[in-house]
C-alpha positions as CSV (number, residue, x, y, z in Angstrom):
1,X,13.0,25.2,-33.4
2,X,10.0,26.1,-31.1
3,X,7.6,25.3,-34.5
4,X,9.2,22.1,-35.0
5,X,8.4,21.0,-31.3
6,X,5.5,22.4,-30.9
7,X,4.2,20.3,-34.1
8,X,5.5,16.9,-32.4
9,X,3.9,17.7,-29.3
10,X,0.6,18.0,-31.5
11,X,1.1,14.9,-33.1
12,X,1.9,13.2,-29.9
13,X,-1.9,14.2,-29.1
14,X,-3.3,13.1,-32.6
15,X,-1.7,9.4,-31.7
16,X,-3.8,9.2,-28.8
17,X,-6.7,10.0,-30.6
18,X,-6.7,9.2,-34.0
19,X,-10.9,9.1,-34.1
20,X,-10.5,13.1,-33.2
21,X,-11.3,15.9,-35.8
22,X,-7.9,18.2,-34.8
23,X,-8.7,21.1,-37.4
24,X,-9.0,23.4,-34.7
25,X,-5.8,21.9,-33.3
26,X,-3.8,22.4,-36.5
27,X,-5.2,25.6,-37.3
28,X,-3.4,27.1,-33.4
29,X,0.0,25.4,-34.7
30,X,0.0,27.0,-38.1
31,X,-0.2,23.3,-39.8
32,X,-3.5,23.3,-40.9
33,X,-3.0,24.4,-44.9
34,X,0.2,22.5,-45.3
35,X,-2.3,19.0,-44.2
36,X,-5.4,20.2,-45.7
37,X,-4.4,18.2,-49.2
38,X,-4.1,14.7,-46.4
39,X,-7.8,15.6,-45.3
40,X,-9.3,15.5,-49.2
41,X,-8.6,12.3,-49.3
42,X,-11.3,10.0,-49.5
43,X,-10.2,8.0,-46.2
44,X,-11.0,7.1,-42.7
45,X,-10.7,9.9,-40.4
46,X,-8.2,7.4,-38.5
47,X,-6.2,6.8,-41.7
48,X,-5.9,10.7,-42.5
49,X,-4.8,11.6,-38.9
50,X,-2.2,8.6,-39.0
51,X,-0.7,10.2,-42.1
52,X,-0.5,14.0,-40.6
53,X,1.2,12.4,-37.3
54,X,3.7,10.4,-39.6
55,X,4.8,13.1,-41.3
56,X,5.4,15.4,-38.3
57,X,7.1,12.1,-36.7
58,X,9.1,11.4,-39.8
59,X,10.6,14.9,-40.5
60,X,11.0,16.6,-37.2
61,X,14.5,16.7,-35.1
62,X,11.8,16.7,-32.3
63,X,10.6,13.2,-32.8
64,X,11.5,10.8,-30.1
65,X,10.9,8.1,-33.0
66,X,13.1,10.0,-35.8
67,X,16.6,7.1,-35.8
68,X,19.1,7.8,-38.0
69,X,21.1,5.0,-36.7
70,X,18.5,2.3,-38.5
71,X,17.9,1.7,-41.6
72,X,15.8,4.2,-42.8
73,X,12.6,2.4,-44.4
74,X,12.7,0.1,-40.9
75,X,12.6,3.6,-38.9
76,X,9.4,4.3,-41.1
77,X,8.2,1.0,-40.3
78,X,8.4,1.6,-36.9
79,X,7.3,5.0,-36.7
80,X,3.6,3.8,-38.4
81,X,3.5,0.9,-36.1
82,X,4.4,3.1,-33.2
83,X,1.4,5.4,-34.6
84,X,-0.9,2.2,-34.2
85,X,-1.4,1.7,-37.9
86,X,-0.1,-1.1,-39.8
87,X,2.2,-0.5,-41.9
88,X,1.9,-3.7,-44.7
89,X,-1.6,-1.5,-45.2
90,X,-2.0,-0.6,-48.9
91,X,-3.0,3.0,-47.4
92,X,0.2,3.3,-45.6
93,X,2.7,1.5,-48.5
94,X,1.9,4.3,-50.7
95,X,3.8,6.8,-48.9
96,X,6.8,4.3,-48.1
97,X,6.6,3.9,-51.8
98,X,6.5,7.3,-52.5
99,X,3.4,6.6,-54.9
100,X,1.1,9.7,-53.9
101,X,1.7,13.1,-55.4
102,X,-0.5,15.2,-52.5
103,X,1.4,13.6,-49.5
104,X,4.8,13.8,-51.1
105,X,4.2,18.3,-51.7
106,X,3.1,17.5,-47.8
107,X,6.3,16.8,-46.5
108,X,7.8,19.1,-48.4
109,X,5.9,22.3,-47.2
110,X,6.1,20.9,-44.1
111,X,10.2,20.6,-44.2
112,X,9.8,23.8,-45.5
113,X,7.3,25.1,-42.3
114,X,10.5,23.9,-40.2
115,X,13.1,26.0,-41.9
116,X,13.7,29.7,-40.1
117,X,15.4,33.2,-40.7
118,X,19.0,30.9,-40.7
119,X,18.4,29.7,-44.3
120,X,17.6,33.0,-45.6
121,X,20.1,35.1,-43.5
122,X,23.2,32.3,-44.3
123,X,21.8,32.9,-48.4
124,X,22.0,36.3,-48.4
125,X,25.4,36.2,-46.4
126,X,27.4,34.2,-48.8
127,X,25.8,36.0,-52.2
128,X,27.4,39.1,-50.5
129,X,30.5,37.5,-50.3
130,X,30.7,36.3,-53.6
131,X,29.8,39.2,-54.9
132,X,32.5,41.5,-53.4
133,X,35.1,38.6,-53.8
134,X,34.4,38.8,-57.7
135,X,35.0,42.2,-57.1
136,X,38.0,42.8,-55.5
137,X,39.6,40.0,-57.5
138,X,38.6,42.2,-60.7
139,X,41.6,44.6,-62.1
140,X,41.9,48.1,-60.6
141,X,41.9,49.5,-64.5
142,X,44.0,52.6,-64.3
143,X,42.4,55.1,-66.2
144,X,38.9,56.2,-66.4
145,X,36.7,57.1,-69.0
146,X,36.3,61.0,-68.8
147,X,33.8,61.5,-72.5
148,X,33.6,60.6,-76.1
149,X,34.9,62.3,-79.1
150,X,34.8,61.5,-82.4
151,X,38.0,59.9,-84.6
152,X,39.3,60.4,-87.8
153,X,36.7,58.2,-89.5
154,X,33.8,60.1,-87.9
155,X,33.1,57.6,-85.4
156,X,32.4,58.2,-81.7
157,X,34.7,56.7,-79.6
158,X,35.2,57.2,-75.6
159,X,38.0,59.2,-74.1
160,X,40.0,58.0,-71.2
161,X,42.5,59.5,-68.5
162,X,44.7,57.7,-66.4
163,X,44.5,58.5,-63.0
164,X,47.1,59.0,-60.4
165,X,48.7,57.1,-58.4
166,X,47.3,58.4,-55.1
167,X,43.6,57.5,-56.5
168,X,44.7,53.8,-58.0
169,X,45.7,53.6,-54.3
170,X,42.4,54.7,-52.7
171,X,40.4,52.5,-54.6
172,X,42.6,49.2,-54.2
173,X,42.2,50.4,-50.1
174,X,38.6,50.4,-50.5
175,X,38.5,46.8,-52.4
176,X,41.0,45.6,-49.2
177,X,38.1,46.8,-47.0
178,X,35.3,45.0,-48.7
179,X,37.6,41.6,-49.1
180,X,37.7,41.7,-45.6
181,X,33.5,42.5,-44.8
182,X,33.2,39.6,-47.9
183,X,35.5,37.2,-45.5
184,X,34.0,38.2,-42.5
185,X,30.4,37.4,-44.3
186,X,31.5,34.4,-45.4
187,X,33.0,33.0,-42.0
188,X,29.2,34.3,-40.4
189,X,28.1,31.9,-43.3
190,X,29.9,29.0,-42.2
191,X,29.1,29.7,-38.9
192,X,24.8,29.3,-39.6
193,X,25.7,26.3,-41.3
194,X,27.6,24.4,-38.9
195,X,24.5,25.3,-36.2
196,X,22.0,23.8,-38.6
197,X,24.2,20.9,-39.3
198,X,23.9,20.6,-35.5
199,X,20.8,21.3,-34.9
200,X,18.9,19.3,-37.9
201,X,21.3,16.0,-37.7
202,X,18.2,13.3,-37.8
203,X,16.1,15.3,-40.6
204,X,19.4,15.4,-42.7
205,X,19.7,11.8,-42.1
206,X,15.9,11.8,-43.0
207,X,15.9,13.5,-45.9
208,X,19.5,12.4,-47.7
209,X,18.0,9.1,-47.3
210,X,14.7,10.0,-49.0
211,X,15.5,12.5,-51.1
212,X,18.8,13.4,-51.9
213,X,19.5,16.5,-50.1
214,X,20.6,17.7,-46.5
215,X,18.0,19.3,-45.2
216,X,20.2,22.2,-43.3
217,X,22.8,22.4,-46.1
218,X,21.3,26.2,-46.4
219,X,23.9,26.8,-49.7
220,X,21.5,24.2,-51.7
221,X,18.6,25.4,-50.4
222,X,16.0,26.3,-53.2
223,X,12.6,25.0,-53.1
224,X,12.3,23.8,-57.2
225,X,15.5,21.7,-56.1
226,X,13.8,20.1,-53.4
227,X,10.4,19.6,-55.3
228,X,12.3,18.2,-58.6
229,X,14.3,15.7,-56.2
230,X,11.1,14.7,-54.3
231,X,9.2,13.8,-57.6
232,X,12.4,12.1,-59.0
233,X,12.4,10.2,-56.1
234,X,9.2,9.1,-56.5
235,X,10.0,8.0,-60.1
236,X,12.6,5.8,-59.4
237,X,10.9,3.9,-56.5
């Protein structure tokens, strides 16, 4: 979570000097393409800093100003007027509206930014597992196809043996062992998730409220998902 501090810290600075050009600033965090689309717009250098400090405030476990025990659109409030911007400003009621394309693709590459190896790792982790649950769970067929031949009716068909009891028994070890590496996989699974859950309690409360979707819930993770339920947010505001 080092990133995710390290960008609150950062916008702890912009708030203190919103008149500042912090390009260079933003470039040493890593921030600076996912708030380059905020700087193309044609406002006040003070308005464009405002909105790259909001973000970072807004979705980051980090932020001292990120409540999920008030009412969501009040916590946004707050978080502009903490900021020093109003927030009944036309400029600012746009993103509380979710009304602008650019700054809603900013939050989300910047909740993306805060993700780590967990997502990926707790992915890859339970397609394993489902994969050799699917398997073991499949038959053990006892015979095996050995060639082809053809029939009475001059068609090829394949030729099977059965096989002996000794290998049907081998094989339905070998599908025990994996059952147990697919459980194991999935329990390592659970694991990641329950840490994220932990670790990511006030952007899930963030995001659920916004958008629709935990942020740390690593099993829904997939980033046309968040992107369609940003932009159907957005539609039914």
């Amino acid at each position: 979570m080092q990133r995710n501090s390290d960008a609150v810290e950062l916008a702890k600075k912009i708030i203190k000097d919103l008149e500042k050009n912090w390009l260079t600033e933003l470039e040493l965090a890593n921030l600076h393409t996912i708030f380059r689309p905020i700087y193309k717009h044609n406002l006040a250098i003070l308005n464009l800093n405002a909105i790259v400090a909001f973000v970072i405030m807004a979705y980051s476990e980090e932020s001292p100003w990120l409540n999920p025990r008030k009412d969501r659109l009040v916590n946004k409030q707050e978080i502009l007027s903490g900021i020093g911007v109003d927030h009944e400003n036309n400029i600012y009621k746009e993103i509380l509206n979710y009304e602008n394309d650019s700054i809603q693709q900013v939050i989300l590459n910047y909740l993306l930014f805060c993700t780590d190896a967990r997502w990926q790792e707790c992915i890859s982790l339970l397609e394993y597992s489902n994969k050799m649950m699917l398997f073991c769970n499949q038959r053990t067929s006892e015979k095996q196809k050995i060639g082809t031949e053809e029939n009475a009716d001059k068609q090829t068909v394949d030729v099977f043996e059965y096989l002996d009891q000794s290998e049907i028994a081998k094989i339905n070890k070998e599908k025990g062992d994996l059952l147990l590496k697919a459980i194991e996989a999935r329990s390592k699974a659970e694991t990641i998730l329950k840490t994220l859950e932990n670790d990511f309690q006030k952007v899930d409360h963030a995001t659920q409220s916004d958008f629709g979707f935990s942020f740390s819930d690593a099993r829904k993770f997939d980033v046309l998902s968040w992107e369609m339920r940003l932009k159907k947010r957005k539609m039914e505001s």
